[in-house]
C-alpha positions as CSV (number, residue, x, y, z in Angstrom):
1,X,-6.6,0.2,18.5
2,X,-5.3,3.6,18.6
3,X,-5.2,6.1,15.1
4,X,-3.5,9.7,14.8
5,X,-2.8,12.4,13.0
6,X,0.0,11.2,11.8
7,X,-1.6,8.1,10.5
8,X,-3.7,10.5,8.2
9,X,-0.4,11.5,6.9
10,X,0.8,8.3,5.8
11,X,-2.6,8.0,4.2
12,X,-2.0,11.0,2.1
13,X,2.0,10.8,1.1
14,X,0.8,6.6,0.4
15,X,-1.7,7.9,-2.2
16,X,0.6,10.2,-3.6
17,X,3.8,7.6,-4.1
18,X,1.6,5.0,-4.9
19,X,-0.5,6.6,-7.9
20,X,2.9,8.8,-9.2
21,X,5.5,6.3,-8.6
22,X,7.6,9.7,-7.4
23,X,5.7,11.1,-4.7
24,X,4.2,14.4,-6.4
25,X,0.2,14.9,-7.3
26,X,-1.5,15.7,-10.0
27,X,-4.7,16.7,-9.5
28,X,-7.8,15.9,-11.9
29,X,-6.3,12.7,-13.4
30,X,-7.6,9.6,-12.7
31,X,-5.6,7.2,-11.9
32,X,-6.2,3.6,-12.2
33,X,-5.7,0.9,-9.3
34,X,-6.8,-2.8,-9.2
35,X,-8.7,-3.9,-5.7
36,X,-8.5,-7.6,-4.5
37,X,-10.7,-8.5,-1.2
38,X,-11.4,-11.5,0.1
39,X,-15.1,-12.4,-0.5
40,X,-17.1,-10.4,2.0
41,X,-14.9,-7.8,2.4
42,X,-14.7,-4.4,1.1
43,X,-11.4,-3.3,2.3
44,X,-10.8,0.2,1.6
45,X,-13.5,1.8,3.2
46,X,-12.4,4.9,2.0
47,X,-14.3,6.6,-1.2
48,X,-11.0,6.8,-3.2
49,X,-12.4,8.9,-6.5
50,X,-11.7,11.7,-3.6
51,X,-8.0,10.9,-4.1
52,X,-8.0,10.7,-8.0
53,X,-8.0,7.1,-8.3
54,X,-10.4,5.1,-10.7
55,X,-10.9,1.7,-9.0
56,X,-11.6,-2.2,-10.4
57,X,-12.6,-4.6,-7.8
58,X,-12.7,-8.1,-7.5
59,X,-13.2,-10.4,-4.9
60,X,-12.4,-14.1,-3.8
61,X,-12.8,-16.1,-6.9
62,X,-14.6,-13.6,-9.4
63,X,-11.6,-12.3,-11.5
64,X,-13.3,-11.9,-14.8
65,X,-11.2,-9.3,-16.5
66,X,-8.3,-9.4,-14.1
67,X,-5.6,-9.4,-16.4
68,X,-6.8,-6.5,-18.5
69,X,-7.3,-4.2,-15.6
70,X,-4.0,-4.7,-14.1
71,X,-2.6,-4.0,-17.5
72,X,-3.7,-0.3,-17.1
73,X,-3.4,0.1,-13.6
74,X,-0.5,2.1,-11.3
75,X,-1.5,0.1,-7.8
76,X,-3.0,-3.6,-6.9
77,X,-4.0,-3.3,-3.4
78,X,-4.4,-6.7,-1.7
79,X,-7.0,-6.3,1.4
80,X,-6.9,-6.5,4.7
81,X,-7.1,-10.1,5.8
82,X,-7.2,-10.8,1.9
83,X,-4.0,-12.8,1.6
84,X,-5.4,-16.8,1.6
85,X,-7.6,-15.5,-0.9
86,X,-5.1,-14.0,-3.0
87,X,-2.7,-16.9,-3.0
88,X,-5.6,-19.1,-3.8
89,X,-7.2,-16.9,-6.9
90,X,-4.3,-14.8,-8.0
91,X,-0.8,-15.9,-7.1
92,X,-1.7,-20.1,-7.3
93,X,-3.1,-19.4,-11.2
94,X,0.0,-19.1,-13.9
95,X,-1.7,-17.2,-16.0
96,X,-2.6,-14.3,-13.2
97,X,0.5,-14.6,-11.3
98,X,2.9,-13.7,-14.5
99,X,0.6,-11.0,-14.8
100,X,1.5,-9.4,-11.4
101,X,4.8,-10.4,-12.5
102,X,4.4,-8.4,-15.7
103,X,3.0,-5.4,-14.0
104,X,5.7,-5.0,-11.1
105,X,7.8,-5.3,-14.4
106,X,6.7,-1.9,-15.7
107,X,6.5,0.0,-12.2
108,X,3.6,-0.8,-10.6
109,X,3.1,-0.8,-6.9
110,X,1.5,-4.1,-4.9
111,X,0.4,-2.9,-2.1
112,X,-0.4,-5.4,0.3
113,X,-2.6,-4.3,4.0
114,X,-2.9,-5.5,7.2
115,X,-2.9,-9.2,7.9
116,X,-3.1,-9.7,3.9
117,X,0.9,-11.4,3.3
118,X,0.5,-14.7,3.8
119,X,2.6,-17.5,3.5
120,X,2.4,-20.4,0.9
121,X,2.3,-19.2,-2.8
122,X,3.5,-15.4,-1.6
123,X,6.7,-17.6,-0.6
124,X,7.0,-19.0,-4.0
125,X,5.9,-15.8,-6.0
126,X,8.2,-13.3,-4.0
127,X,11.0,-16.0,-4.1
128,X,10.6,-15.7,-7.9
129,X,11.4,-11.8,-7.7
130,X,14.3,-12.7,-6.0
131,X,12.8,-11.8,-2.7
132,X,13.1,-13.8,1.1
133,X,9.6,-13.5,2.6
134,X,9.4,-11.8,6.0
135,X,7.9,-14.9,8.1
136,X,4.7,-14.4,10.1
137,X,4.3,-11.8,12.0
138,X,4.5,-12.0,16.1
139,X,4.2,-9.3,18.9
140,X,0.4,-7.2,20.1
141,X,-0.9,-4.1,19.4
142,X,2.0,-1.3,20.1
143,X,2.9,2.4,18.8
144,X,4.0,3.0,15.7
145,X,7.1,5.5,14.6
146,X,9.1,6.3,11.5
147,X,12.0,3.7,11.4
148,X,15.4,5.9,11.9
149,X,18.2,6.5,9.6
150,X,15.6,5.5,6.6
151,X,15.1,7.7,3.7
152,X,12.1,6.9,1.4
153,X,9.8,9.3,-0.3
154,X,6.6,7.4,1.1
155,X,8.5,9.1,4.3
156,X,9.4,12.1,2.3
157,X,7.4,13.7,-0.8
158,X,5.2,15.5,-0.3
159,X,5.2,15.6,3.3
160,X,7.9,14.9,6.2
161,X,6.5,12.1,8.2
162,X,7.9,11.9,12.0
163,X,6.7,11.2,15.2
164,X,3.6,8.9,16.2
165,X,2.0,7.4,13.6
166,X,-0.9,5.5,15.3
167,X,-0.9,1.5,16.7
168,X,-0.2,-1.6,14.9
169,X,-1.1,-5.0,15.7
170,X,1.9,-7.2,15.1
171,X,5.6,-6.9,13.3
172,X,8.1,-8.7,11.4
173,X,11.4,-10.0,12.2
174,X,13.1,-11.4,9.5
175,X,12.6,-8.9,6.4
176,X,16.4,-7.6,6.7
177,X,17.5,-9.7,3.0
178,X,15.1,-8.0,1.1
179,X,12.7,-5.5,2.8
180,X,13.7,-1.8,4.4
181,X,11.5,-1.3,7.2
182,X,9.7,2.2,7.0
183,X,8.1,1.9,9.8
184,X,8.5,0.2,13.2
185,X,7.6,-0.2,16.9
186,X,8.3,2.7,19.0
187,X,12.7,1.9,20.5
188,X,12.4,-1.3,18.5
189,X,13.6,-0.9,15.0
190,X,14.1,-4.2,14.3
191,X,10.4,-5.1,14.5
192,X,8.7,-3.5,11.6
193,X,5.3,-2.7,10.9
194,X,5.5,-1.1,6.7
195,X,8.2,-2.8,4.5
196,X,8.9,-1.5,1.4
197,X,11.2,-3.4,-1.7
198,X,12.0,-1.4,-4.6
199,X,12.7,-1.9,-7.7
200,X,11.5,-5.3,-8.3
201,X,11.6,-7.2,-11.6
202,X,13.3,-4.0,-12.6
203,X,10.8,-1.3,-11.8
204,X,8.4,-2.4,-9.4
205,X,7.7,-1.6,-5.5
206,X,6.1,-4.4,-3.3
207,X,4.9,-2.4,0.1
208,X,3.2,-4.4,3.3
209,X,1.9,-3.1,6.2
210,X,0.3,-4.3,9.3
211,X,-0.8,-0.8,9.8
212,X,-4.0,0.5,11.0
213,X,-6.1,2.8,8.9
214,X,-3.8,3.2,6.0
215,X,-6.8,2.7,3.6
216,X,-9.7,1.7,6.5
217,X,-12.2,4.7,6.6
218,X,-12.8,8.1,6.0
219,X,-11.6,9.7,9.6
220,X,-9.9,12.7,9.2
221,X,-11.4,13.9,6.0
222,X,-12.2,17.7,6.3
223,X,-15.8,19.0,5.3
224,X,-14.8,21.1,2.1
225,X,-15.7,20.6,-1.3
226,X,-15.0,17.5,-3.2
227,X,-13.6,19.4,-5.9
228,X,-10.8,20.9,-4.0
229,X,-7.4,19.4,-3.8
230,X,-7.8,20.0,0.1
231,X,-10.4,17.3,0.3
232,X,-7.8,14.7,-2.0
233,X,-5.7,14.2,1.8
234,X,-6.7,13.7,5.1
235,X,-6.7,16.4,7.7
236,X,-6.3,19.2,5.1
237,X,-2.9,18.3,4.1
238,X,-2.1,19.1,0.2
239,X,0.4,20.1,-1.7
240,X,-0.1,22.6,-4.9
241,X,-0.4,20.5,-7.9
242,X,2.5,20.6,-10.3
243,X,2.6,22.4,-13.5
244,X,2.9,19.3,-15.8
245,X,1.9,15.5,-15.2
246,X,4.4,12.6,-15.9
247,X,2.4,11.1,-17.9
C-alpha cells in the first residue's frame, strides 16, 4: 500500500464537499455526520472534530437512534469493509432504508469507503434511486490519478487536484450508466477507483471509493494548534474561510 501527498489532498477537498455540499469551508461550525462500521471496526481513524464535524456512531446491529441522527446530518459515511453490515442493519430494514432515502432526498452525501459497496440490498436500494450498481470490483493494488476530461468540485474547490494520488486496491468496470469516475488507475480510465452520482432522489450525492486513506489515519496532519484552520486539512492545506456560512 502506497499513500501521498496528494492523497492528503483528497482528504481535505472530501471534507470540504462533503460537509458544504459546494466545496467552500466554514470554519467553527460543526457539522453533523452519521458513522456506520461494522462491529469491531472503527473506521475513520481520523479525530474528525479537527475538521469541524460533530460525529454519531453506530455499529453492526446497535442503531438506537439512527433515524434521528441522520435527520440532522450532512454525511453518512459507510466504513471500510462495513458494507455486509450495512445491507444487513440499514439498507434490509424499511423503516432505515427510506430514511437514507429521505436524506439523499434533501442533499445529503453517502459516502461509502473502501471495500464497504456490496452487493445484495445495495443492488435493490441503488436500483430504487434509479441507479445500475457498479459490479464487484476486480484488478490489485495499482496507482491512482485524477480521471481526465472530468470536472467535479471534489476535483476542484477548494483545491486543484492532479497528479498521483496514492494506491488503490481494486476498480470497477461497469459504473458508466450511472457513476462518473473521479478517479482511476494510472492510463486506464475505464477502471475507476472514486465514483461519484449526483443528484440523486433530487439532491443527493452517493460517492464510493476503493481508495486508501481517504478517512484511515491522521498521517499528514501538521503539528500546529488545534484551533487553527491550518490544522482542519492535511499537510497544511487551507483555504481562508468565507465571510458568510450557507447555512
Amino acid at each position: 500500500m502506497r499513500t501521498s501527498g496528494g492523497v492528503t489532498r483528497l482528504m481535505a477537498v472530501l471534507v470540504v464537499f462533503i460537509v458544504t455540499g459546494l466545496g467552500s469551508a466554514c470554519f467553527g461550525v460543526q457539522r453533523p455526520m452519521v458513522i456506520y462500521n461494522s462491529e469491531g471496526r472503527a473506521s475513520p481513524g481520523r479525530n474528525l472534530s479537527l475538521y469541524d464535524i460533530a460525529a454519531t456512531y453506530f455499529e453492526g446491529k446497535e442503531l438506537n437512534g439512527f433515524e434521528e441522527a441522520l435527520a440532522k446530518a450532512q454525511l453518512l459515511y459507510v466504513g471500510q469493509y462495513a458494507g455486509d453490515a450495512a445491507q444487513a442493519n440499514v439498507l434490509s430494514v424499511p423503516e432505515r432504508s427510506a430514511a437514507v432515502k429521505d436524506f439523499l432526498a434533501r442533499g445529503g452525501t453517502l459516502m461509502v469507503d473502501y471495500n464497504g459497496l456490496a452487493q445484495g440490498a445495495f443492488v435493490k436500494f441503488l436500483a430504487d434511486l434509479g441507479l445500475k450498481h457498479p459490479g464487484s470490483t476486480e484488478g490489485e493494488y495499482y496507482d491512482v490519478t485524477v480521471a481526465p476530461d472530468v470536472k467535479h468540485p471534489v476535483l476542484s474547490k477548494p483545491h486543484k487536484l492532479s497528479g498521483d494520488l496514492g494506491s488503490a486496491y481494486g476498480w470497477w468496470t461497469g459504473w458508466q450508466d450511472s457513476f462518473t469516475c473521479l478517479c482511476c488507475k494510472k492510463g486506464e480510465p475505464d477502471k475507476a477507483s472514486m465514483l461519484v452520482a449526483s443528484n440523486v432522489a433530487g439532491k443527493g450525492t452517493i460517492i464510493v471509493t476503493q481508495m486508501f486513506s481517504i478517512f484511515r489515519d491522521e498521517a499528514g496532519l501538521p503539528p500546529t494548534p488545534a484551533t487553527s484552520p491550518a490544522r482542519r486539512t492535511p499537510a497544511g492545506i487551507s483555504s481562508p474561510p468565507p465571510r458568510a456560512c450557507r447555512w
